[in-house]
Structures are given as C-alpha cells and as structure tokens.
N, C-alpha and C positions, 0 to 999 in steps of 0.2 A: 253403879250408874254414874257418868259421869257428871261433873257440875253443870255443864253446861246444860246437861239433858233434862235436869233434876229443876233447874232453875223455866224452863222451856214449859215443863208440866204445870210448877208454880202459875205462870203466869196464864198458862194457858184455862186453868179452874177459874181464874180470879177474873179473867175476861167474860165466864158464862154466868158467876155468878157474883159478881161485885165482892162478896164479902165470903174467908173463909175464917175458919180456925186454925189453928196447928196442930189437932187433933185428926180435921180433916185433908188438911195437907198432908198432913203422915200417913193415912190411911190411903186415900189416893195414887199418892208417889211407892208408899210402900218403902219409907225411908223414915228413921227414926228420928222423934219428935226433937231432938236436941238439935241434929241436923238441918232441920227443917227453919230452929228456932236460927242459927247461923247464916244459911240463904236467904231466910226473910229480912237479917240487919243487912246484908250485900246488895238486896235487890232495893230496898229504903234507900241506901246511900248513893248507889245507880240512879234514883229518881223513875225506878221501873212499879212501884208500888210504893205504900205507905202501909208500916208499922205499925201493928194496935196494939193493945196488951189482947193477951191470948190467941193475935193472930195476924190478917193481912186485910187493905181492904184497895183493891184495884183503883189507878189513875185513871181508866180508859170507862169514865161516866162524866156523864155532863156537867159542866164548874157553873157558878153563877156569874151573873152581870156585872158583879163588882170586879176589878182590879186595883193593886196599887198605883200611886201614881207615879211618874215620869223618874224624880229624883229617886224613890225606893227601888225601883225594876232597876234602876241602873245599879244597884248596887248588890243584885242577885245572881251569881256567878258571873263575875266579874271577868278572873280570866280565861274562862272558854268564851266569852265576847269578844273578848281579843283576840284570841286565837283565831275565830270569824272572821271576824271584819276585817283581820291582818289580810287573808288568806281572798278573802274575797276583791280585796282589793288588786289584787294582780292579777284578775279578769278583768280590768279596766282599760282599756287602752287609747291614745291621744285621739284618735278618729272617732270615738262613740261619743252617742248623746243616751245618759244613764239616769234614770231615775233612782232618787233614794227615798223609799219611804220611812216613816217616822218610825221610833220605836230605840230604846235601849242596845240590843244589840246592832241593828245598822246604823247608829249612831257610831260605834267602834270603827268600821267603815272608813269613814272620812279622814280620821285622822293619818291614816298609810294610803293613801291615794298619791300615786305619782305620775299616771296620766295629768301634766298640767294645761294640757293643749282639751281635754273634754270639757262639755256643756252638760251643766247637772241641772235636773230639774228636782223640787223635795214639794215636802208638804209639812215636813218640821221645822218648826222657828230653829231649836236650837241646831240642828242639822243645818238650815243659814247660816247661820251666824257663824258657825266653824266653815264652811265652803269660801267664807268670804274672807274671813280670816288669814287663811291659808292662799286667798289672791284667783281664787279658782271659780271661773264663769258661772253660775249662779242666776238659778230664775224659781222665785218662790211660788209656791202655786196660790192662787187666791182662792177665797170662801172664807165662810163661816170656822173659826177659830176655837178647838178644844180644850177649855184652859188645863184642864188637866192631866192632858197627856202633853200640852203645848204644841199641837196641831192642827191643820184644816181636814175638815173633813165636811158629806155632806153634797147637797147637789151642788150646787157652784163649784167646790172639788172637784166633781165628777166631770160638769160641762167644762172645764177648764184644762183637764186632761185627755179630749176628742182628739182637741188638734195637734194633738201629738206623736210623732212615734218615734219608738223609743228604739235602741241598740239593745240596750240591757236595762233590766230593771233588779233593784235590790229591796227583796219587801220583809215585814216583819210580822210575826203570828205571836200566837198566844195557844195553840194548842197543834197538834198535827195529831189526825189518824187516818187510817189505810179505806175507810171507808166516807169519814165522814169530813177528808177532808184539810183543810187550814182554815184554821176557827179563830174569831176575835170574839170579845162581848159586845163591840156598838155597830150597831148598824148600819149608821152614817159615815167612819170609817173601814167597816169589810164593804163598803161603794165606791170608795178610790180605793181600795188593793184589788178588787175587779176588776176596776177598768184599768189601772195600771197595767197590771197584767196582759189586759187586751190588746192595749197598744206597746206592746211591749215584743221584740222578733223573739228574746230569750228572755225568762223570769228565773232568778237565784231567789229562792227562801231563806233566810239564814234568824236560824234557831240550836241554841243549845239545846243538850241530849232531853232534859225535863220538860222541855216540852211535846213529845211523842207521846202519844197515849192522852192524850187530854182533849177532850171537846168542849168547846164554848156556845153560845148559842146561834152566831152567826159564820155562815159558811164560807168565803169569799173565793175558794178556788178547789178543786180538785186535786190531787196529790199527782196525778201524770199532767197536767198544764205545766209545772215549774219543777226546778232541781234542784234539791236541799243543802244547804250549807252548815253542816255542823262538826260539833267537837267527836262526837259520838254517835254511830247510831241503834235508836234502841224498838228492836220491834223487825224481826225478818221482810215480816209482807210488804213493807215500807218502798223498801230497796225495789222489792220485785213490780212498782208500780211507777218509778220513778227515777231519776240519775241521782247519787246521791254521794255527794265528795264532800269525804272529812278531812277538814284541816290539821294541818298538824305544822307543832311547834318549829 
C-alpha cells in the first residue's frame, strides 16, 4: 500500500472517531503496527493529527474559546506566514480598495505590498501602524477595541464596514473544515470577517497548513464564499469546495 493511501485511511478513522490506537490503526489499514507507529510521527509533524502515547487523536473536533494572544500567534510558523502574505500580496494591485483583516498571518501581508497607489482599509492597530509606516493610504476601521488580539471588532465594526466595498479582502481564521467552515472563537470578531466578506467582490483566506481540520466555535463563512491562501493544503475535500492557491517560495 502506498503512503499516501496508508496515510488517507489514518485519517480517515480518526475523522469518524476522534480517537484511535495503533493497534486499531494496524488492524484497520492492515499494516504493521511499527509502520503505523512512523505515519502517525509524519502526519503530527504535517499538523494533520496529534500524537498520543499508544496512538492518534484527530484535529478535526471542536477547540475551545481560548486562544493565544497576538504577540504568541505571531510567532507560530513563522515562515509559512511569510510565504502567505509574500504571495498574497501580489494579488494587490494599484486600482483596488483591499481590506486587511487582523490576525498573525495577514499581518505578514503588509509588509510585500507594492501596490502603493491602493486604499487599505483594516480593523488591526498593528496592521495600521505598518500601512502607515510604509506611507500607504490607510483608513482604520472604528468600534470597540480587542485588547488582546489588538483589534476592533463587534457591532460598530460591523456598521462601519456597510459602507464599503471592497476589491479584495484578506481575512484571517483560526480553524478551516469542508463542512463546518472558517471558524474563529469570538464572536464579535467572526461579525467583521462576515461582513467583510460581504462586502467584498473577491475574499483570499490566508492560513497555514495547521490550521485545516480544526473547528472553533464560531462560523463566519463557508469554505465556497472565499479562496485559500496557504503554504500547504491539507484535507482533499477542501480543494473540491473552493479555489485554493499554495504559495510557494
């Protein structure tokens, strides 16, 4: 059996039932437990599963409300962010008016932008402060203020972003699956990447590979609204429900 095939069954058990063994892996696949023990360190490092002792326990179940904050996420695959927001930036061009919403990886974004003729709108302070830095048109979104993610979110966010429409928008998640979606944990923020979205002619998602397979508690878009921007993509059905363009170095 090939890797690829072998890896495909893994995950496909771990999808029906959250949690396996490597006894039951083995018996399933029909492939001997040492083997089994080697694809399950591949698919951990992939970010396609996680690791137990004596076995595997599936990404693709729901995370809780908490995340880290702003400064730690930025320092979570660091350069597949880069690789992102390199790449996404050269969908920018001097005629659009582009929203950038907050978040770690669209934060990488700004910094390779060389449309310097576009009109940005954000809802991230620090995502300002770099737009402005750089001399580049700049309109910050107002409302009520995140301290810890260092953004607006929230109805004033939301009414604030009506009167807009956008060329492109670049939004950020915290989970993707084929079903359930592009997931955040707050609520008052998955209400600007909604309406962003809305008012938006094209929406780019741009998320590294670890985040597929994960659901949060709040939904803020469907996986066919917008096209994925990552390093990797991990999960077949993904592709088959959406455009999905991996950067590369």
């Amino acid at each position: 059996m090939l890797t690829q095939e072998r890896h495909r069954l893994i995950l496909d058990l771990l999808s029906r039932q959250d949690v396996a063994t490597v006894s039951e892996l083995a018996q399933f696949t029909n492939i001997s437990e040492s083997t089994i023990r080697r694809d399950l360190s591949v698919l951990d490092k992939e970010g396609r599963l996680k690791k137990v002792f004596g076995g595997a326990v599936s990404l693709m179940q729901i995370e809780g409300i908490n995340e880290p904050a702003a400064a730690e996420r930025d320092r979570i695959m660091p350069d597949e962010k880069e690789q992102i927001g390199r790449y996404a930036a050269t969908l920018i061009k001097d005629d659009d008016f582009v929203y950038i919403d907050s978040g770690s990886t669209t934060q990488r974004l700004v910094g390779h932008i060389g449309a310097t003729k576009a009109l940005f709108v954000t809802n991230g302070i620090v995502h300002a402060q770099r737009l402005m830095a750089r001399g580049l048109r700049t309109i910050m979104l107002g409302g009520s203020i995140k301290q810890k993610n260092a953004c607006v979110a929230g109805a004033d966010g939301v009414r604030a972003l009506e009167r807009f429409h956008f060329t492109k928008a670049f939004i950020g998640t915290n989970g993707i699956d084929q079903d359930a979606g592009f997931t955040t944990p707050d609520s008052e923020e998955a209400a600007v990447k909604e309406m962003a979205i809305k008012r938006s002619s094209t929406a780019f998602v741009l998320a590294d590979h670890t985040k597929f397979g994960r659901i949060f508690p709040v939904t803020f878009s469907m996986v066919s609204k917008c096209s994925i921007i990552t390093d990797r993509i991990i999960g077949s059905g993904i592709a088959e429900k959406t455009i999905v363009k991996e950067a590369v170095l």
